[in-house]
N, C-alpha and C positions, 0 to 999 in steps of 0.2 A: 251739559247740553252741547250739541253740535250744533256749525252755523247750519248746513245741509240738512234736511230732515230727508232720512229714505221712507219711502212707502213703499210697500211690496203689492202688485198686483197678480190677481194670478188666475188664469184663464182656465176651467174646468171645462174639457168636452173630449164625447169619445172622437170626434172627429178630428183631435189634434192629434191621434196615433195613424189618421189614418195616410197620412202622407202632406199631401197639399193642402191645405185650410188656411183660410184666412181670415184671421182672428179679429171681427168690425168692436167684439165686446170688449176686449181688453184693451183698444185704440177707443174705446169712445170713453171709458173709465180714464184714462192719461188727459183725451182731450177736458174732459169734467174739471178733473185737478189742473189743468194747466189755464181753465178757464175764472177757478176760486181761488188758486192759492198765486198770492204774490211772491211770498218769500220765495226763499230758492230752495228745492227739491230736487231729488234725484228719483227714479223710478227704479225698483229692482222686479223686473218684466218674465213672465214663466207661463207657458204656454202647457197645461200636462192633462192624462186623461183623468177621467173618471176613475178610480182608483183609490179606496179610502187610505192606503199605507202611504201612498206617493202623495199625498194630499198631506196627510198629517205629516211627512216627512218635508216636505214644501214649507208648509204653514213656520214648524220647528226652524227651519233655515233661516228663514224670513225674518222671523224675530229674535231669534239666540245668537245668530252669527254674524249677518248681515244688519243687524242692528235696525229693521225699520221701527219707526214709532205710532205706521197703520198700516195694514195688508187688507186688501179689498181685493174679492176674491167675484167671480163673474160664473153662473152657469152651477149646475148641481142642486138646484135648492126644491125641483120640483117631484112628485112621486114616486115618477119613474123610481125602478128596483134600481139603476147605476148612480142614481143620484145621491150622491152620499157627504155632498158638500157640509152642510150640517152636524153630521154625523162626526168628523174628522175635526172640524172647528171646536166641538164640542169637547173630541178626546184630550185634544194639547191644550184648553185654555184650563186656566186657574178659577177664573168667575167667568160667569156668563153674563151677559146684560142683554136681556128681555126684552127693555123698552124700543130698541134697536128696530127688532122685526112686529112689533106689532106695531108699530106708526109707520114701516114701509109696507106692511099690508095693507093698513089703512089707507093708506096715501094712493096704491096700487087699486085699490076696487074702487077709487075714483072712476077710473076706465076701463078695468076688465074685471067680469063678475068669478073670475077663475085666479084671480089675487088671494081666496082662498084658500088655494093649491100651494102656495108658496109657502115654504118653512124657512127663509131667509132669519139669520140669525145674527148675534154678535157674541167677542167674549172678550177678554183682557189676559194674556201670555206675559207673563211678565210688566214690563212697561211698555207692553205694544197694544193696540186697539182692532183687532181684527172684526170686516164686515160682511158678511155673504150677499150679496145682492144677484136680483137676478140676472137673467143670460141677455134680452133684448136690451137694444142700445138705447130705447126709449126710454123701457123700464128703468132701466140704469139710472138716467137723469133724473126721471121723478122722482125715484127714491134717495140717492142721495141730496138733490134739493130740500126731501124732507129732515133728513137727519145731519148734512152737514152741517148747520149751527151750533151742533152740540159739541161737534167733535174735536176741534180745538179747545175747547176748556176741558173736555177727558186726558187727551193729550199734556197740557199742560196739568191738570193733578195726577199722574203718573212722571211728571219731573220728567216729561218730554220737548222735542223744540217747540218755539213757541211758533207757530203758524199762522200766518197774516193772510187775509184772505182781500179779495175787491171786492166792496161792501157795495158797489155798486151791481155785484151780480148775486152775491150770498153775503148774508150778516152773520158771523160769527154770534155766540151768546158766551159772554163772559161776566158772572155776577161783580155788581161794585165790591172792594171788601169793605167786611165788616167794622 
């Protein structure tokens, strides 16, 4: 275990090839985690297009090399033909986990009947926990509102850092042992 836990995020749109963009999805994802996690983190930050080989090739970096033990990943998840977020998530993970995207879609048709539309997904690379969430910065919060109490105890049974979070904004879910 390292004291640091890297997280890799990573900001999926055709508009970051196109020159000037300015990425609110990948700054409100950092903001989120700088708002839950108390321990100390480090961000490993990537801004790239829509691109399923650049994507799988991102995702692979993210966890083999640079060693994060979560990559959350912003944008691609919806039907557009470029969106291929899922798709790429899907190629480099080992297992997938399910329950991930169907309690952020859930959580999502709270307020838009087009939550739907979304194929947000998760999967486990090794000892890394990969999440697609989607591209608005709203979005973003609901959903991982929803699913961040899981995700330190995934983390720690993959013999990842352990992650402390302020329980005054998000409660972690860590079963007693047995």
């Amino acid at each position: 275990m390292t004291s640091k836990a890297r997280i890799g995020i990573v900001t999926v749109s055709d508009r970051a090839s196109a020159g000037v963009y300015e990425d609110i999805s990948g700054k409100a994802i950092i903001e989120t985690l700088n708002d839950y996690l108390t321990s100390d983190w480090a961000p490993e930050y990537l801004v790239i297009p829509d691109e399923q080989p650049l994507i799988e090739q991102s995702l692979k970096t993210l966890a083999d090399e640079k060693g994060c033990c979560l990559i959350v990943t912003t944008g691609g998840t919806g039907p557009a033909k470029r969106d291929v977020t899922p798709e790429a998530t899907e190629a480099v993970c080992d297992r997938m986990m399910p329950g991930f995207g169907e309690l952020m879609r859930n959580e999502s048709l709270k307020y838009v009947p087009t939550a739907i539309l979304s194929r947000q997904t998760a999967g486990l690379r090794g000892s890394c926990l990969i999440i697609n969430l989607p591209g608005k910065p709203k979005a973003i919060r609901q959903c991982l509102d929803a699913v961040f109490p899981a995700v330190p105890y995934c983390i720690d049974l993959m013999e990842g850092p352990f992650l402390e979070c302020n329980e005054d904004i998000i409660k972690p879910f860590r079963p007693r042992s047995a």
